[in-house]
N, C-alpha and C positions, 0 to 999 in steps of 0.2 A: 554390198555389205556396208550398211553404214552405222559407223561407230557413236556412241553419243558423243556431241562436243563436252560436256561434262565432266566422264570419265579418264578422255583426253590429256594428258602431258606433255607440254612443248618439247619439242627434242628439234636439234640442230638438221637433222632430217625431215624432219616436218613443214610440210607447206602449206598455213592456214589457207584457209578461204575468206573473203570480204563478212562473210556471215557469219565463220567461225571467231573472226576478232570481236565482232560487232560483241558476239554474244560473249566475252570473255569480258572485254573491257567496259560494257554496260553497269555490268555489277560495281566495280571497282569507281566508276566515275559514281554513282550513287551512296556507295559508303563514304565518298568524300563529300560529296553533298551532306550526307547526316550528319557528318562528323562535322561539319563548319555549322550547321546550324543547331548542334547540338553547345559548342563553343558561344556562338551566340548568345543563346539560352541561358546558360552559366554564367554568362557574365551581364545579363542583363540582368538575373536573379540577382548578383551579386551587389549592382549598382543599388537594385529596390530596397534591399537591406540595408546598405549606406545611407540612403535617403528617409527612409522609415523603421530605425532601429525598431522600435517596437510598436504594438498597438494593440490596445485592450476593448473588448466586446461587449455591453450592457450585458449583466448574468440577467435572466428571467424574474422580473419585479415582482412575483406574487413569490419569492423564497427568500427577499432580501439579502441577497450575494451582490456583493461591492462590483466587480468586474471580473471579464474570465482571458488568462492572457491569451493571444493570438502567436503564431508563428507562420513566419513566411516564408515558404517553402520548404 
């Protein structure tokens, strides 16, 4: 009769198995992956903003519109 590891709650009684960790702490090391490269992200965002406060796009020459602002990110 096997339980899913899933539904499963550590209790002081409980004696994982090599496959039962794997599969608990797999997730947990991958949400810290996202989360560092999600930090990244944001701050690399943040830097292009610093560097390129802003920047305007040719409007479409047959309605003579001056320029159209841009936003990043």
């Amino acid at each position: 009769m096997d339980a899913d590891v899933s539904t499963q709650r550590p209790s002081a009684a409980m004696i994982w198995t090599p496959e039962q960790t794997r599969i608990c702490l797999d997730p947990r090391r991958r949400i810290a992956q996202l989360e560092t490269e999600l930090a990244v992200t944001r701050r690399a965002v943040e830097l292009v903003r610093q560097a390129v406060p802003s920047m305007t796009a040719r409007g479409d020459r047959s309605n003579g519109r001056e320029g159209l602002p841009i936003t990043v990110g």
